[in-house]
DOVOFI-990189 format. One record per residue (C-alpha): x, y, z. Coordinates in Angstrom, 1 decimal. Example, Ala and Ser with C-alpha at 12.3 -4.5 7.8 and 13.67 -1.06 7.14 Angstrom:
residues 2
       x       y       z
    12.3    -4.5     7.8
    13.7    -1.1     7.1
//
This chain:
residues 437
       x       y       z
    69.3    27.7     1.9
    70.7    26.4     5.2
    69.3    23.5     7.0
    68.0    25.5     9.6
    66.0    27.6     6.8
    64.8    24.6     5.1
    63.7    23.4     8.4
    62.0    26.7     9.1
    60.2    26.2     5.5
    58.9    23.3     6.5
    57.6    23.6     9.5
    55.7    27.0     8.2
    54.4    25.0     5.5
    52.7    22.7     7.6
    51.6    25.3     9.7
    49.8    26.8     6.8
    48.4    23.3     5.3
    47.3    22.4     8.5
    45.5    25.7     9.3
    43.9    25.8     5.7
    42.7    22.2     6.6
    41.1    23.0     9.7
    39.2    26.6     7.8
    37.9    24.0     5.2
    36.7    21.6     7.8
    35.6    24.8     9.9
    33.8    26.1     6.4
    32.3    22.8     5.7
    30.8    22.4     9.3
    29.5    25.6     8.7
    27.6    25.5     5.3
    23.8    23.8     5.3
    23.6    20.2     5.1
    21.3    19.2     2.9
    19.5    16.2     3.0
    17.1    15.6    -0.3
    13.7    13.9    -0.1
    11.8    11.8    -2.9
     8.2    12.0    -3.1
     5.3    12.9    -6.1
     2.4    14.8    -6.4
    -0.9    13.7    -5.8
    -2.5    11.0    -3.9
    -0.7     6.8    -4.0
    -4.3     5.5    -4.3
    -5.3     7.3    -7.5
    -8.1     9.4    -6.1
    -8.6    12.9    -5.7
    -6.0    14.9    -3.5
    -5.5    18.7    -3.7
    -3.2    18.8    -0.5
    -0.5    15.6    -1.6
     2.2    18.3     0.1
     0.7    20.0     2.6
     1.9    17.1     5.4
     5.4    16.7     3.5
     6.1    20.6     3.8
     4.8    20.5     7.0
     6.9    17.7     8.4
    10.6    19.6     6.7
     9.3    22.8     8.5
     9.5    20.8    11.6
    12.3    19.1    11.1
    14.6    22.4     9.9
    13.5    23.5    13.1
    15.1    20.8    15.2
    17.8    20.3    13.3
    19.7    24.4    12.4
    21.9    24.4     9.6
    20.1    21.2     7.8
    18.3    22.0     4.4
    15.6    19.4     2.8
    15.0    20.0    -0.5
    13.1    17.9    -2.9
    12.2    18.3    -6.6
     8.2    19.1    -7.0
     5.6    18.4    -9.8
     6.7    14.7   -10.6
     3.7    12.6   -11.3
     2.9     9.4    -9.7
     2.5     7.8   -13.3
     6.6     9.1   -14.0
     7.3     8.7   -10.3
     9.0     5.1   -10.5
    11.0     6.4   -14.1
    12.4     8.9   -12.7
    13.9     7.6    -9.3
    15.2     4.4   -11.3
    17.4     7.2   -13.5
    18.3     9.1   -10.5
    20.1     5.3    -9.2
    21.4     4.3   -12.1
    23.1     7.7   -12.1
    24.2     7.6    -8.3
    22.2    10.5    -7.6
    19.2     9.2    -5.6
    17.6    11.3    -2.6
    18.7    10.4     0.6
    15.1     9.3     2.0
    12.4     8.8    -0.4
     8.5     7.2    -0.9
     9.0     3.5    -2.8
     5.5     2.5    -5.2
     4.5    -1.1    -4.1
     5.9    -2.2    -8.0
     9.3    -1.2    -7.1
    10.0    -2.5    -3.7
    11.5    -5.6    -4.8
    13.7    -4.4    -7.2
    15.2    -2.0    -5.1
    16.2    -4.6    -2.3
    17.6    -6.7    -5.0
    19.7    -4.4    -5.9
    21.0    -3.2    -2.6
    19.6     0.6    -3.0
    18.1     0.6     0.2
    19.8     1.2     3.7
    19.1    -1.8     5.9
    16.3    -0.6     8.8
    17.2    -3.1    11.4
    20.6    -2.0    11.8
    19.3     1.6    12.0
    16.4     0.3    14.6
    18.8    -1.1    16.5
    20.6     1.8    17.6
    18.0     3.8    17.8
    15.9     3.2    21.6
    13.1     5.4    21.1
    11.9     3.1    18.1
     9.5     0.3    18.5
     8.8    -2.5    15.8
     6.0    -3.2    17.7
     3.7     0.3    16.8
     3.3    -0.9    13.7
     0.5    -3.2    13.2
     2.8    -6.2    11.8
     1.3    -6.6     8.5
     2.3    -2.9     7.5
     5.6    -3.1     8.6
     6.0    -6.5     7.1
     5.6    -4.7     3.7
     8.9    -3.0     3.7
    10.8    -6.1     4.9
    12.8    -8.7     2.0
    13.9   -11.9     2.8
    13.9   -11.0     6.5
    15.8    -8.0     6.5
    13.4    -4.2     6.9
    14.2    -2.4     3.9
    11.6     0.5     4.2
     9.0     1.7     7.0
     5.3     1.7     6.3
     4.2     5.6     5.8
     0.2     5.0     5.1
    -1.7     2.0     4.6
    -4.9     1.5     2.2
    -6.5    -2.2     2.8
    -9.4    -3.5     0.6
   -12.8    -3.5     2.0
   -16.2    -4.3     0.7
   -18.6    -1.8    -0.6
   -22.4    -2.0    -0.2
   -25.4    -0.5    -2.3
   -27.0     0.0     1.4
   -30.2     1.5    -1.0
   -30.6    -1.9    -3.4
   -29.9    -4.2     0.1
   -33.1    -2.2     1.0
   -34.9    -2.2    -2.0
   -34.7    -6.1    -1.8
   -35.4    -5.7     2.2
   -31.8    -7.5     2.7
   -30.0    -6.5     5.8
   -26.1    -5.3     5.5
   -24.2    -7.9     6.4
   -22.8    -8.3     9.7
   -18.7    -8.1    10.2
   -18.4   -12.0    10.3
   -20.0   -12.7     7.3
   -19.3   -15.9     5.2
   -18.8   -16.7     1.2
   -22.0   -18.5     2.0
   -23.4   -15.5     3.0
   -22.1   -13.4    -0.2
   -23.2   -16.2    -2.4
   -26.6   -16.2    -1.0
   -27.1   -12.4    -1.2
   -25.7   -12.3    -5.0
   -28.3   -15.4    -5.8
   -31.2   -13.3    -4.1
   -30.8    -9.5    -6.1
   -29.6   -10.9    -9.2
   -32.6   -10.4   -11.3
   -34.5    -8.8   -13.7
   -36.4    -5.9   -12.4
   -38.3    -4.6   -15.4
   -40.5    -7.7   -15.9
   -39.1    -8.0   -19.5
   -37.0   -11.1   -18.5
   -33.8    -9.7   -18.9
   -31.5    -9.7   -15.9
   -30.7    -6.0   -15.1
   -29.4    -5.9   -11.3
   -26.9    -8.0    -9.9
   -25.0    -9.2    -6.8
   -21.0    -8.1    -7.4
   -18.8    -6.4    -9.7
   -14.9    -6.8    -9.8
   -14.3    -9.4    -7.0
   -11.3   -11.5    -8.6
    -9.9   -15.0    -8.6
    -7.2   -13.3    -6.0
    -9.8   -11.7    -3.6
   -11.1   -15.5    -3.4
    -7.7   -16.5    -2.9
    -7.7   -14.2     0.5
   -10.8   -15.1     1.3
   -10.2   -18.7     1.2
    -6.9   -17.6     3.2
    -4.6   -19.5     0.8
    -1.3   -18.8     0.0
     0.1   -18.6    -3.4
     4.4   -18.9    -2.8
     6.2   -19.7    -0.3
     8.0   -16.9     2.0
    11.7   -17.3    -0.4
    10.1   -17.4    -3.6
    11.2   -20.5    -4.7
     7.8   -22.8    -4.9
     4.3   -22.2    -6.1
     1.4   -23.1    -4.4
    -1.4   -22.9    -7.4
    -2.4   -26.5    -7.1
    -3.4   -26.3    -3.9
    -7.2   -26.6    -2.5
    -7.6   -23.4    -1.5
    -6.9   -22.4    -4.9
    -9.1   -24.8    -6.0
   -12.0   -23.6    -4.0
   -11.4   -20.0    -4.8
   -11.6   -20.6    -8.7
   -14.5   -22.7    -8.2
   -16.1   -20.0    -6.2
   -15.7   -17.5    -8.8
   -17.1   -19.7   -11.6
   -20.4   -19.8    -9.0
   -20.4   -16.0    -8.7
   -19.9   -15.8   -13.1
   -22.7   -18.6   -13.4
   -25.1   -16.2   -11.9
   -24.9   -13.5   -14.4
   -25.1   -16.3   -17.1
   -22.2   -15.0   -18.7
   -22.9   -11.6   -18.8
   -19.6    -9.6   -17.8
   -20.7    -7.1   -15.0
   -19.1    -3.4   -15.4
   -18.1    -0.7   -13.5
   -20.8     1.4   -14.9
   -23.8    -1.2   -14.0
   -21.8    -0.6   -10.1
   -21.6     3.2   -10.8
   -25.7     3.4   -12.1
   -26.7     1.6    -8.6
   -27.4    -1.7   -10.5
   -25.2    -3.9    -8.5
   -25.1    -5.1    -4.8
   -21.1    -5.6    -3.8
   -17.6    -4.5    -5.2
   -14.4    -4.5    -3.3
   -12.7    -1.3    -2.8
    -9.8     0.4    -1.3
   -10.9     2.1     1.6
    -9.2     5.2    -0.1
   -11.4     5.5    -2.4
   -14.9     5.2    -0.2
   -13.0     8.1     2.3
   -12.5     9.8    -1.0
   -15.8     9.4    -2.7
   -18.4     8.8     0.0
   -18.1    12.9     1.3
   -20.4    15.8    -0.5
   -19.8    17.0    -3.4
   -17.5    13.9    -4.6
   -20.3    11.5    -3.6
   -22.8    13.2    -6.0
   -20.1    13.4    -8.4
   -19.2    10.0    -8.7
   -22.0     7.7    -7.4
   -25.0    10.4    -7.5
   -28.0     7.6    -7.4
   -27.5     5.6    -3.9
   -26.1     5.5    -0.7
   -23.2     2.9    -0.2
   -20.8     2.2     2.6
   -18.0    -0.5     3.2
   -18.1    -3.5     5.6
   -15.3    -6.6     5.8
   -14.7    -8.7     3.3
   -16.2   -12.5     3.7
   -14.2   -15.1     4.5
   -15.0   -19.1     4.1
   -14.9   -19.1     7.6
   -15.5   -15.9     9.7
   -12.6   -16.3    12.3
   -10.2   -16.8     9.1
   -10.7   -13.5     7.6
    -7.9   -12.0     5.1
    -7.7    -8.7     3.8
    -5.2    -7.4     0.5
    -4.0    -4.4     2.0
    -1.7    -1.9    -0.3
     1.3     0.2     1.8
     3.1     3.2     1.4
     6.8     2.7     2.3
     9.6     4.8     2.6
    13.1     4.7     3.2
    16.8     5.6     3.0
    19.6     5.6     0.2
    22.5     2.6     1.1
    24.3     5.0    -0.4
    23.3     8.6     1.5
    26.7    10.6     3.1
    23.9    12.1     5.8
    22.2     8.5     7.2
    22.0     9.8    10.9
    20.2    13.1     9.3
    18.2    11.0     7.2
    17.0     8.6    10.0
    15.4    11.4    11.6
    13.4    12.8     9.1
    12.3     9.4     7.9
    11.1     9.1    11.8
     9.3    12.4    11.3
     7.0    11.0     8.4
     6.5     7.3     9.2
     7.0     7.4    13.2
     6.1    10.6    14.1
     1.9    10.7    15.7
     1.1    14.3    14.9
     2.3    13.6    11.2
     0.3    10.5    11.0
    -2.8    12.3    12.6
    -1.9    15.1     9.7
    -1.5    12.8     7.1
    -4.6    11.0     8.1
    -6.5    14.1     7.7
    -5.4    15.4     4.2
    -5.2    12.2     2.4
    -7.4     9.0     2.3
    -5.3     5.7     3.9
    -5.3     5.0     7.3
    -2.2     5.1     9.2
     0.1     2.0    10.5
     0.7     3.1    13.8
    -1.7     1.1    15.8
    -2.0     3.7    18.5
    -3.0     6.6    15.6
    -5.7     4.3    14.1
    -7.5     3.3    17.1
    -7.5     7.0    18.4
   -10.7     8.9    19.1
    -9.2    11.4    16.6
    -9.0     8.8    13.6
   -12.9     7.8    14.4
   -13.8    11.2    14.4
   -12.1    12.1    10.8
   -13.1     8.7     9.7
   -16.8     9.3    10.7
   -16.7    12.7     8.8
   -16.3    10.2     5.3
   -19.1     8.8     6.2
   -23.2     8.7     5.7
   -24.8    10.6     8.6
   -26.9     7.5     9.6
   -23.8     5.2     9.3
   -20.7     4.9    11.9
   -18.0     2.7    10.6
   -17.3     0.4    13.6
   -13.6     0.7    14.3
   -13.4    -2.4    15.9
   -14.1    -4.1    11.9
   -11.3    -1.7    10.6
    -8.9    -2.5    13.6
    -9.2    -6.2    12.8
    -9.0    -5.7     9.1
    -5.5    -4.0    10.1
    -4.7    -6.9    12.0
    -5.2    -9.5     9.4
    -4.4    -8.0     6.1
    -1.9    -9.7     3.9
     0.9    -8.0     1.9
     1.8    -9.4    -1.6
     4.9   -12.3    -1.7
     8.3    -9.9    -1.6
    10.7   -11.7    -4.1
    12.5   -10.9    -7.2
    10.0   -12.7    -9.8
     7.0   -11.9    -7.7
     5.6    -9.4   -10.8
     6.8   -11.7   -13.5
     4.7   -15.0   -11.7
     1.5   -13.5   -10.9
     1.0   -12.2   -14.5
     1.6   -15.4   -15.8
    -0.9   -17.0   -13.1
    -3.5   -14.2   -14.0
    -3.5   -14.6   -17.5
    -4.1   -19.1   -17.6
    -6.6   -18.0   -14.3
    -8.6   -16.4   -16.5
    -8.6   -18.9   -19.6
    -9.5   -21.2   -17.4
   -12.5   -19.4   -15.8
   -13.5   -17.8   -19.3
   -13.0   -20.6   -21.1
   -14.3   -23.6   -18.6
   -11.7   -25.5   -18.5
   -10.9   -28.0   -15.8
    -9.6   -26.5   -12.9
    -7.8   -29.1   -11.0
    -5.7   -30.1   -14.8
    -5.6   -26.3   -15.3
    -3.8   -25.0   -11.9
    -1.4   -28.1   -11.5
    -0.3   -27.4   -15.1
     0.1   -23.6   -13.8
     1.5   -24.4   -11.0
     4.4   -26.4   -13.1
     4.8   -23.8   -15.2
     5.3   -21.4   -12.2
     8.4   -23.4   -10.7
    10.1   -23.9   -13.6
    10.1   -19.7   -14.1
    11.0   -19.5   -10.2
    13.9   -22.2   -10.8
    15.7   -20.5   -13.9
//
């Protein structure tokens, strides 16, 4: 072959790689993108939900439409309870969805070990986003050590629930929305009782309110923001434990259940709010608490401008390791972002949403007044200031590991009457030495 002819060769070749380059790319452009989504069946807050994918189908049906040639896919029928199992295999193999719903238990771990896109840099570029919808505590719940890992998709904060029909009984007004401990304490003093003149105590003032409710309602904090220091020994601690030894001295030892609450035996329990929008509406209302009517008001506070509220959130977010992240940020928008999803989603399950404009819409009042008795309004005001005030657990690495270990001495030292000042700096050493190693 002359060099001419081998020149000729050559040149064809590349022709023909170059061309079969450009059909793949062609080809490749042309096939459906797909961008696959994470979530579970049924509802985050444990309570009855037949429609837990009616606003996720919704929202891809949407989105395909805006977005031609882009498939979202996502694997149906996983359980909550398996939920967490089986997105920690689908890391550990590479394989995670590109946007996906994060339980609060696993939030941590996942920004500790990178698997989540950073949010600010995607904020950033993005001008048609604004931190500032968000009511700060909900969007503080998908940030770690300053940086937003995950957006807040529905919120769930703990309120407290009233046997309005005992309150009466005992011709006890319901409290008002700045009500005190001293005002709690007082109630649970006046209906713990007897009632059948046989002596034995049979009604009382409050099931289920912990050591850590007191702990928000004494507005204490338990770590600092990194993680590194415990906070156990200080005096709002103190008072909190010493408040909940009051509340357990009333009962004279007697443990108070969840069935004395469920028979209509018991004045106050906190609650999510999921569960009173769940529960309070006919039939699930006669099917759950048949014997009384009951609504939820604000939880006390030692001092009524100071009021804290636990609040549980619903994040989601995007694979660090996703090939479709522009994609991706758009359909995360369209679930956490997005009003007429959060109107939707407000509608079929049983938080309230995070967007500040969405939660003190006429629209929310008028689904949230549908949960509720028909002589009752729930005063939007309370529930916007309950938004504004809730508190997110600590978001570190040991968070999990600490508070079980506080949890379990808390409670030998309110069941077994030990001292509490010896009892919580002891804790509170034990603590730091498990954040320090």
């Amino acid at each position: 072959m002359s060099k001419s002819q081998k020149q000729r060769f050559l040149i064809v070749s590349l022709i023909l790689v170059l061309v079969g380059a450009i059909g793949f790319s062609v080809y490749q452009e042309l096939q459906p993108k797909v961008i696959r989504l994470g979530v579970f069946a049924g509802s985050n807050w444990d309570v009855p939900n037949g429609a837990s994918y009616k606003v996720i189908d919704d929202v891809i049906e949407r989105y395909e439409k805006k977005h031609p040639g882009v498939k979202v896919v996502y694997e149906s029928g996983i359980l909550k309870d398996d939920y967490s199992a089986w997105l920690a295999a689908k890391v550990l193999q590479g394989d995670e969805p590109d946007v996906f719903m994060i339980l609060g238990d696993d939030f941590n771990t996942l920004s500790e070990l990178g698997v989540l896109q950073d949010m600010d840099v995607m904020i950033q570029k993005d001008e048609q986003f604004h931190k500032d919808a968000y009511y700060e505590s909900a969007l503080l719940a998908g940030a770690y050590q300053g940086t937003q890992y995950a957006l807040p998709y529905e919120s769930n904060p703990m309120l407290m629930f009233v046997n309005r029909t005992l309150l009466e009984k005992e011709g006890i007004s319901i409290p008002k929305s700045d009500w005190t401990l001293e005002d709690f304490y007082r109630i649970c003093t006046q209906v713990t009782k007897g009632t059948n003149d046989n002596g034995v105590v049979d009604q009382y003032g409050v099931y289920n309110y912990s050591w850590f409710d007191a702990v928000y309602s004494y507005g204490a904090s338990l770590f600092n923001s990194e993680g590194t220091e415990s906070y156990f020994g200080s005096e709002g601690v103190n008072q909190a434990l010493r408040f909940i030894q009051k509340l357990d001295g009333l009962t004279g030892g007697y443990a108070v259940s969840a069935a004395d609450f469920d028979d209509g035996h018991v004045a106050f329990t906190p609650m999510p709010l999921s569960e009173y929008r769940a529960y309070n509406p006919y039939p699930w209302r006669v099917k759950k608490y048949a014997g009384f009517e009951w609504d939820c008001i604000r939880m006390p506070s030692v001092l009524n401008r100071d009021s804290k509220t636990q609040m549980s959130t619903m994040l989601m977010s995007i694979s660090n390791r996703s090939k479709h992240k522009a994609l991706a940020w758009e359909l995360l928008k369209d679930y956490v972002y997005d009003q007429d999803t959060q109107y939707e989603l407000l509608e079929n399950s049983h938080g309230i949403s995070p967007l500040k404009e969405v939660t003190q819409s006429d629209e929310a009042l008028a689904l949230l007044q549908d949960n509720a008795m028909d002589d009752y309004e729930i005063d939007m005001k309370i529930l916007n200031e309950v938004m504004e005030n809730a508190m997110n657990s600590s978001k570190f690495r040991k968070y999990q590991g600490a508070m079980e270990m506080a949890d379990y001495q808390i409670k030998q030292i309110i069941n077994q009457h030990e001292s509490i000042d010896t009892g919580l700096l002891s804790l509170q050493r034990k603590i730091n030495k498990y954040l320090k190693e």
